[in-house]
C-alpha positions, -999 to +999 in steps of 0.1 A: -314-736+241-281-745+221-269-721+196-265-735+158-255-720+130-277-706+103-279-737+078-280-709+048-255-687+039-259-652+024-251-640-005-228-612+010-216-631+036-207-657+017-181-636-004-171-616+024-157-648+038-141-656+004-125-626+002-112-631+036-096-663+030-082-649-007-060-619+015-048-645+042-037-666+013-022-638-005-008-627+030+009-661+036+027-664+003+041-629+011+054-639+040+089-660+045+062-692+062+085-691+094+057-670+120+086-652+131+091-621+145+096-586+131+131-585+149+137-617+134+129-607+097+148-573+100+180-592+100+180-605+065+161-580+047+192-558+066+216-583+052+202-586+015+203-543+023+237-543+029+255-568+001+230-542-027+249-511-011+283-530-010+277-539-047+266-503-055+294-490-038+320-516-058+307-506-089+310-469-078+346-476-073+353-493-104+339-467-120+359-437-103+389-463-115+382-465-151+377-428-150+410-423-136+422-447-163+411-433-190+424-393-176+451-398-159+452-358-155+419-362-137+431-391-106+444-365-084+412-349-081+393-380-078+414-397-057+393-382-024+364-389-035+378-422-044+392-428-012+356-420+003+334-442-017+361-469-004+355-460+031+316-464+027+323-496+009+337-507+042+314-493+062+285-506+048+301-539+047+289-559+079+308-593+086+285-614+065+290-588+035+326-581+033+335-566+001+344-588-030+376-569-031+402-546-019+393-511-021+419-490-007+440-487-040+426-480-079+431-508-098+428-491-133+443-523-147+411-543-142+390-535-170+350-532-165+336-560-197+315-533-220+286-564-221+285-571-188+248-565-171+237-553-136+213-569-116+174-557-121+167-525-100+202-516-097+226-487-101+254-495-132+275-466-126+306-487-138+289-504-171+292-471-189+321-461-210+337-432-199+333-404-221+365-395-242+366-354-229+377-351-193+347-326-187+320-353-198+339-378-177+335-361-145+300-352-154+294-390-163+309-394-126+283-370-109+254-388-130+265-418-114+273-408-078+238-383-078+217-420-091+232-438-065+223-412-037+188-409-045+186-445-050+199-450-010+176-424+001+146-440-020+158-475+004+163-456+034+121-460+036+121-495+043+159-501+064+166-509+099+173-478+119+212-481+122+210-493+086+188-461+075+213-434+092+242-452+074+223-452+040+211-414+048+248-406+058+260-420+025+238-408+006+244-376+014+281-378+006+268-390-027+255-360-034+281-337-023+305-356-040+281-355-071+285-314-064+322-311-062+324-333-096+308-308-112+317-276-102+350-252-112+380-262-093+394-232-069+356-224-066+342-216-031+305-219-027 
């Protein structure tokens, strides 16, 4: 005896099936169409990754120059930390997201535009003025450099694994550096 289907649908059934369909479709449009696979995804969510922690790390910069600017009495003090932030600029920087600009020197000339806006969801340590007493400055600094850390380790749940022990790495320094911007000079923990 051949099998047929029922000619009558439940109720239940029915909308189980609908519902079924609905989350494919939903599960589709998430998806980039392609049917690739997960190794093949990784590398631009890794890219798009990167060029956020290079921009993050640019406007770190600019804002450790416009510090320095603005208390000259203060660059020696930043300078290493400078000179840091610099160096994860570059590491962070792969070969498809070389950094905008040269970051081995302070350029306290360039000055950040007051109005200008950051991209939704990301740090703007450099769109703030600096404060006018050195104290509030460097404090203003370790806001900045403590946001940014948590924000890498907040992303360090959805990176690639060499990606994720960078971010962790750097995030880390963040927060050190965020330490030393804060405490007594000639202090020993």
């Amino acid at each position: 005896m051949p099998w047929t289907l029922p000619l009558r649908l439940s109720r239940r059934s029915l909308l189980a099936g609908a519902a079924g369909g609905a989350g494919a479709a939903l599960l589709t449009g998430c998806s980039d169409g392609g049917g690739s696979s997960d190794t093949d995804t990784r590398v631009p969510l890794e890219r798009r990754m990167r060029e956020t922690a290079v921009r993050d790390s640019e406007r770190l910069l600019e804002r450790y120059d416009a510090t320095a600017a603005a208390h000259p009495a203060l660059a020696a003090r930043l300078a290493p930390l400078r000179s840091a932030v610099a160096a994860h600029t570059a590491a962070l920087a792969s070969a498809d997201t070389a950094p905008r600009k040269p970051s081995g020197s302070p350029s306290p000339t360039s000055p950040v535009s007051p109005g200008a806006s950051a991209p939704a969801g990301a740090p703007a340590p450099s769109r703030e003025p600096v404060p006018p007493k050195p104290d509030e400055a460097l404090t203003a600094l370790a806001d900045a450099e403590r946001n940014l850390s948590e924000a890498r380790t907040i992303a360090l749940a959805g990176a690639p694994g060499e990606l994720a022990r960078l971010l962790a790495s750097v995030a880390a320094c963040g927060a050190v550096h965020a330490y030393l911007l804060t405490s007594p000079q000639g202090d020993t923990p």
